[in-house]
Structures are given as C-alpha cells and as structure tokens.
C-alpha positions in Angstrom: 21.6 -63.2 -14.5 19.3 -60.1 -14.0 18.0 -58.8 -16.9 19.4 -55.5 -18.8 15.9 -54.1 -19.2 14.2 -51.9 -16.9 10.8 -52.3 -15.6 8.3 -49.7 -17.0 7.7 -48.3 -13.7 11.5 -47.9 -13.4 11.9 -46.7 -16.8 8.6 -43.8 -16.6 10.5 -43.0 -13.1 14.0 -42.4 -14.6 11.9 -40.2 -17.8 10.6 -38.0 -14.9 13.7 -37.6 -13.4 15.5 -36.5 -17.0 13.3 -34.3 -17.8 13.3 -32.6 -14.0 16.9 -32.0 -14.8 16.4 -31.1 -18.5 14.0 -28.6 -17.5 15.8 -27.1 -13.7 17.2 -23.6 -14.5 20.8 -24.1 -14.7 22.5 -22.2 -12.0 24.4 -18.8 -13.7 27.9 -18.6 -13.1 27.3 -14.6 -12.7 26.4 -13.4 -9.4 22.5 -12.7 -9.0 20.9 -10.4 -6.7 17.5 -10.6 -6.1 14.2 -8.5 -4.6 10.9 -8.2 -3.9 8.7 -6.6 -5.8 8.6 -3.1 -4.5 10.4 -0.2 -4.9 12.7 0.0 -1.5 13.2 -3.6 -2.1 14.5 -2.9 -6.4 16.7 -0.2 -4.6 18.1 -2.2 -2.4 18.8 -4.7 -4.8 20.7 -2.8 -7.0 22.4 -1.0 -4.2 23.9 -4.2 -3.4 24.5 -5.1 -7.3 26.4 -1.8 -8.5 28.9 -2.5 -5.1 29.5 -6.4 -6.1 30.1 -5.0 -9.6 32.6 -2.5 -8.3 34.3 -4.6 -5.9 34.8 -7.4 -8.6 34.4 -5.9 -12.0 31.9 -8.7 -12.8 28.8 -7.8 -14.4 26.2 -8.8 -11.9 22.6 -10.3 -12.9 19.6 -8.9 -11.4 16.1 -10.5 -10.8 14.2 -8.2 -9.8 10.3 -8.2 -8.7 10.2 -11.5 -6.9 6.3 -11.6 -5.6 7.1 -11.1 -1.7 9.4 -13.4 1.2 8.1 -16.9 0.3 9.9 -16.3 -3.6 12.6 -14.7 -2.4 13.5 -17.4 0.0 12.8 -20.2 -1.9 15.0 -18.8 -5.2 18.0 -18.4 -2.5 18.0 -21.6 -1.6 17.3 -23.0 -4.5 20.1 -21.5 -5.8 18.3 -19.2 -8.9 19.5 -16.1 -6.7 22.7 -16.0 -4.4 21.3 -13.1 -2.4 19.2 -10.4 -1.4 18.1 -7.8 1.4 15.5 -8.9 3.9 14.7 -7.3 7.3 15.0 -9.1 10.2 11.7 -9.3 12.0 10.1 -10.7 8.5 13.2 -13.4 8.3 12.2 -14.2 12.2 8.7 -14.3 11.7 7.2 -14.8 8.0 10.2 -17.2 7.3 12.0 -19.1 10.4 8.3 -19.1 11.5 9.6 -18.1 15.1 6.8 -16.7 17.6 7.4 -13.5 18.5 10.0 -12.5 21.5 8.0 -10.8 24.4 8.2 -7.1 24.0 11.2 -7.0 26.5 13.2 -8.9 24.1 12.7 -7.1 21.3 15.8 -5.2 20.2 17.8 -5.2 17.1 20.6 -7.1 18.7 19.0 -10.1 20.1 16.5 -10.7 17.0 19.9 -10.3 14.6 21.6 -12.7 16.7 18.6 -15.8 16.6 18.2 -14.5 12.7 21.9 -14.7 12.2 22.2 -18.7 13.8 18.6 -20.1 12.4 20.0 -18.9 8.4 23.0 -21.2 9.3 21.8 -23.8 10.5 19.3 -24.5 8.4 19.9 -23.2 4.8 23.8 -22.5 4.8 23.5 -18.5 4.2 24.5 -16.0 6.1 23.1 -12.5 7.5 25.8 -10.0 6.6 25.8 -6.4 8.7 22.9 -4.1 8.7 22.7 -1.5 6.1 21.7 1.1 8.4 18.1 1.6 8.8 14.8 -0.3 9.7 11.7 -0.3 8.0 9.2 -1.3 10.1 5.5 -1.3 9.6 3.8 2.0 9.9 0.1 2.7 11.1 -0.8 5.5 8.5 -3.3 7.9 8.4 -3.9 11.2 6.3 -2.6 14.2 7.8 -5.6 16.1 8.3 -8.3 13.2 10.4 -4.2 13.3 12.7 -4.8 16.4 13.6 -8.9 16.5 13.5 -9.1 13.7 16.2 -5.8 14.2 17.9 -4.2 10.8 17.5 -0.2 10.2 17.3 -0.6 6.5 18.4 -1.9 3.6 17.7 -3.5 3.8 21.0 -5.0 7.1 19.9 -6.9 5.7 16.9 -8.1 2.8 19.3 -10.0 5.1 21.5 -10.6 7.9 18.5 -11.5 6.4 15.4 -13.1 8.5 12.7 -16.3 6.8 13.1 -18.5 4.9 15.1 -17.9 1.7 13.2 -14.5 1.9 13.4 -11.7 2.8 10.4 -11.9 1.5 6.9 -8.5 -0.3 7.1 -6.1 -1.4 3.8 -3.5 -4.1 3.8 -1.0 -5.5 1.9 -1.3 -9.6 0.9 1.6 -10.6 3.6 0.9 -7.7 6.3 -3.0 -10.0 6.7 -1.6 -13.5 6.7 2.0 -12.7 8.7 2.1 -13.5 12.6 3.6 -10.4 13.0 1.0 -8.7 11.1 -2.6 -8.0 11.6 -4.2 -10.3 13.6 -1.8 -10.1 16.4 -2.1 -5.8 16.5 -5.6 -6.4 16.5 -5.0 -8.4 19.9 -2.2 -6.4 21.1 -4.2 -3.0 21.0 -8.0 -4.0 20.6 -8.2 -2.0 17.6 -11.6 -2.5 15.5 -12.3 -1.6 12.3 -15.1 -1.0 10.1 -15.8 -4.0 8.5 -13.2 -6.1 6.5 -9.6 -4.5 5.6 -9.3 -3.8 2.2 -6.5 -6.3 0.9 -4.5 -4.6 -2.3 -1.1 -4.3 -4.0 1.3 -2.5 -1.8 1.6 0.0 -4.5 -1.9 0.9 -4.2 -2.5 1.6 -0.5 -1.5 4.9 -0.4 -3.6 6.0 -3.6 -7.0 4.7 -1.3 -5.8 6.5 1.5 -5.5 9.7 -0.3 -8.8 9.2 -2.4 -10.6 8.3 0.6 -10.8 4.7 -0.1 -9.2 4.0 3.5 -9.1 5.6 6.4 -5.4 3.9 7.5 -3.4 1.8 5.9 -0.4 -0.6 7.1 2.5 0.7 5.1 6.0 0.7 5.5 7.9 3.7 8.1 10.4 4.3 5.0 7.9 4.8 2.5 8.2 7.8 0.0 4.6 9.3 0.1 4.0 9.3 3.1 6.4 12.4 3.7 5.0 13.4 0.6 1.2 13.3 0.9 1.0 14.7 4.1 0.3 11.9 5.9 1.1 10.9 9.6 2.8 7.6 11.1 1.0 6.3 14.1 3.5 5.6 16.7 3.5 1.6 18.2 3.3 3.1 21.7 2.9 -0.8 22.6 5.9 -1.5 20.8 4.2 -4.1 19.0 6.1 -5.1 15.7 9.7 -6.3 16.6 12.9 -5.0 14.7 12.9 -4.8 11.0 16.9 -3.9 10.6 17.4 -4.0 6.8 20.2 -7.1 5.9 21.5 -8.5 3.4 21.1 -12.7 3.2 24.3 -14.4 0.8 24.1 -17.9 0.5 27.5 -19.6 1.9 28.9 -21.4 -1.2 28.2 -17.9 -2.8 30.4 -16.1 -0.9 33.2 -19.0 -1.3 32.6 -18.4 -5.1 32.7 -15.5 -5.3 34.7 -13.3 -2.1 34.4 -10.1 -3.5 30.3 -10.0 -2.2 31.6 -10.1 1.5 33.9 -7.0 1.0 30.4 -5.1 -0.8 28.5 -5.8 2.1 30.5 -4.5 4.6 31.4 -1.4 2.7 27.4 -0.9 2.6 27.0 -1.6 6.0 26.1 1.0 8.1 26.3 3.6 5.2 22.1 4.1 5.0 19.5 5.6 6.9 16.2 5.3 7.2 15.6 9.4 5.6 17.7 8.4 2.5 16.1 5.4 1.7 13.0 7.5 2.2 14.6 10.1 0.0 15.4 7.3 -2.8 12.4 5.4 -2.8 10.4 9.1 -3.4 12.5 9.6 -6.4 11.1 6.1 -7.8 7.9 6.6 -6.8 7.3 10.0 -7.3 9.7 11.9 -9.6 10.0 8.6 -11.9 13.6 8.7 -11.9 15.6 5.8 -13.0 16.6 3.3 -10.3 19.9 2.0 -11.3 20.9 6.2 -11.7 19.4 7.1 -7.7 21.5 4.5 -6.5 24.8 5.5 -8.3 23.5 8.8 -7.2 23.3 7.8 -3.7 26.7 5.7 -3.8 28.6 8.5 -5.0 27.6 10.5 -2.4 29.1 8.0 0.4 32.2 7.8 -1.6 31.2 4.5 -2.7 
C-alpha cells in the first residue's frame, strides 16, 4: 500500500500550483473591451463598448491603456479582455509574425483574409468587419521644411533632406523594433538620417516635431495634430507599409457568451472614416473633451 503522504517535492509543486490559481484574475462575467494606450485606440474602445451596451443593455467593463500589441494580445487570449480593435497589417506583422506580402499583394482584401484564418486557427477569435478606415503609418514633417524643400514623398525627403547629415528622425517604441517598421523603410527607400532616431512616447512625437526636436516623425495618417499643426504627410510612393484596416478581434467563446457583441460590430462596421476618426481623436487631444461624450457624439450622428 502506497503511502497517503506526498513527497515534499510533490507537496511545494501542488503549493505553487494553489497559489497560481489563488492569485489568476478571475475571468469577469461582464463583457470587457480593451485598448492600447493612445487616444484613437481609447476611442475606439469605447466605440465599441457604448454599442455592446446598447445592443445588450449590459454594463460593459473597460480596460483601457494596455502598453501597445504584445498586452493587448496576450490579455485576449488570456482571457482578462474579450476584445479589442487592432489594424490588420500590425495583427499580420507585429503579432502572427508573418513576413511581409510583396508589394503586389498588398491590399486590404488579401491581408484581411490571412489575418482573418491565422486568428482562428491559432487563438480561437475572430476578425469581425472593418470599421471603415485605415490608419497607417505616416512619414511627417512640418508644414513649412514641405514646402521649403519641395517634398510630398518619401522619396522626396530621400533625395532632399533638410540637411547634409540627414533628418533628425522620432519614433515610437514598436514603430523601431516592428518588421514592418523602421528598419525595413530604411531598406525599402535608402533613407538616412542624422544620427540615431529619437525613441519617445507616441504622445510626444508631435510636440518634438513642432519645437524643433525632430525633423520627421513616424506617426499615425489618422492623427489629430497633424491637421492641426500644419504639418504634411509624406506619401509611401513605394507603397511600403501594407494595409492597416481598423478591426475589431472577439474572442470565440466571447461571442457564444455573449451574442449581442456580433450584432455591435456589424452595426459599426463600415460606419467610420478615416476624417472622423481624425476629427474625434483632435477633440481628445486637442480640445480635451471627454471621450466616452465624443463617441456618443459621434454614434448619434450615424443613428447609432
């Protein structure tokens, strides 16, 4: 007969094992939406929250602020969030780690399609409809060196840059580490720049470009001050950066839960474009307006 006790190996293994449990968030029984942690991305977020609440009439939990696409992804399929808005050619690249297609292959449809199967297969959540817009990265450069050197691409500033040593370039964290990022424009265009980029909150990119911190900065095409400040979005005349069609991911058993999150995405779908989003993430920004009130602002207009 074996013995009843358990070898202290065992027992120190089955301790660990209680207190991983003990201490794992337990999985709310609300809906929660989650974002990263920029503005666009908190509009977005509750865009998609006030439509699950009116669809349902549940009161939906938000968690907001999520430090970039490695967080976001890993609280969906954890389970801590049940969904949130991503854009395609980030889900491709930064997270189903796919090389990127060859430029012919490219368009919104194809990269939806490969985004739409690889989220299946392997983590059980699906890609609901686009919302309506992209927001790819943007090239940006103050107005005024635009027009003083002439340049409206990114094959402009290649042959024109400011000075001889190049433009003082700022980044964001991801946009320096991403395949889809830096090091492959770089490659694709033969740009140079003046020593290293200037790595900073996304939130503070525009501020060095304006105080003359920067010469260019990767931002994003749908970002308020850009439009605001003056400042000009170098066209990808190499068509570099694939498709960043903004969707929203809702993990599987989620939607079997809870049915009513299907019928908010597809009465979002379609419903924004890129110049509203624009307009919405400028009344953040800039006019420091309430988020959860721009967004019932916004539905209402769409007869949401």
């Amino acid at each position: 007969m074996k013995s009843s006790q358990l070898h202290p190996a065992s027992l120190i293994a089955a301790l660990f094992c209680l207190l991983a449990i003990a201490c794992a968030p337990p999985r709310s029984s609300r809906i929660t939406i989650g974002a990263k942690n920029f503005t666009e991305q908190v509009v977005l977020g509750e865009m998609l929250a006030q439509e699950i609440e009116a669809i349902t009439g549940e009161q939906v939990d938000r968690r907001f602020y999520l430090a970039g696409s490695y967080l976001c992804q890993q609280a969906l399929v954890s389970g801590r969030i049940d969904g949130y808005v991503e854009y395609t050619g980030t889900a491709l690249t930064a997270i189903l780690k796919q090389p990127l297609p060859p430029v012919g292959q490219r368009d919104e449809a194809t990269v939806f399609r490969e985004v739409s199967s690889l989220y299946a297969s392997r983590y059980h959540v699906k890609v609901g409809p686009g919302l309506g817009f992209e927001d790819t990265f943007a090239m940006v450069v103050r107005g005024d060196d635009a027009k003083r050197l002439g340049v409206k691409t990114i094959s402009d500033a290649v042959k024109t840059p400011p000075d001889p040593n190049g433009w003082r370039l700022g980044v964001g964290y991801e946009f320096q580490s991403r395949p889809d990022g830096l090091r492959g424009l770089e490659a694709t265009y033969g740009l140079r720049f003046a020593g290293d980029p200037r790595t900073m909150d996304l939130g503070l990119l525009y501020r060095a470009l304006s105080s003359n911190q920067v010469d260019m900065v990767a931002g994003n095409s749908t970002d308020g001050p850009i439009r605001a400040l003056g400042f000009v979005v170098l066209e990808d005349d190499k068509h570099y950066f694939p498709p960043y069609e903004a969707v929203p991911l809702i993990r599987e058993d989620s939607l079997q839960r809870h049915p009513g999150i299907q019928g908010a995405m597809d009465r979002l779908a379609g419903k924004v474009s890129a110049d509203e989003v624009r307009g919405m993430n400028y009344a953040v920004d800039s006019e420091h307006r309430d988020v959860a009130e721009v967004v019932r602002e916004f539905r209402k207009s769409k007869g949401l």
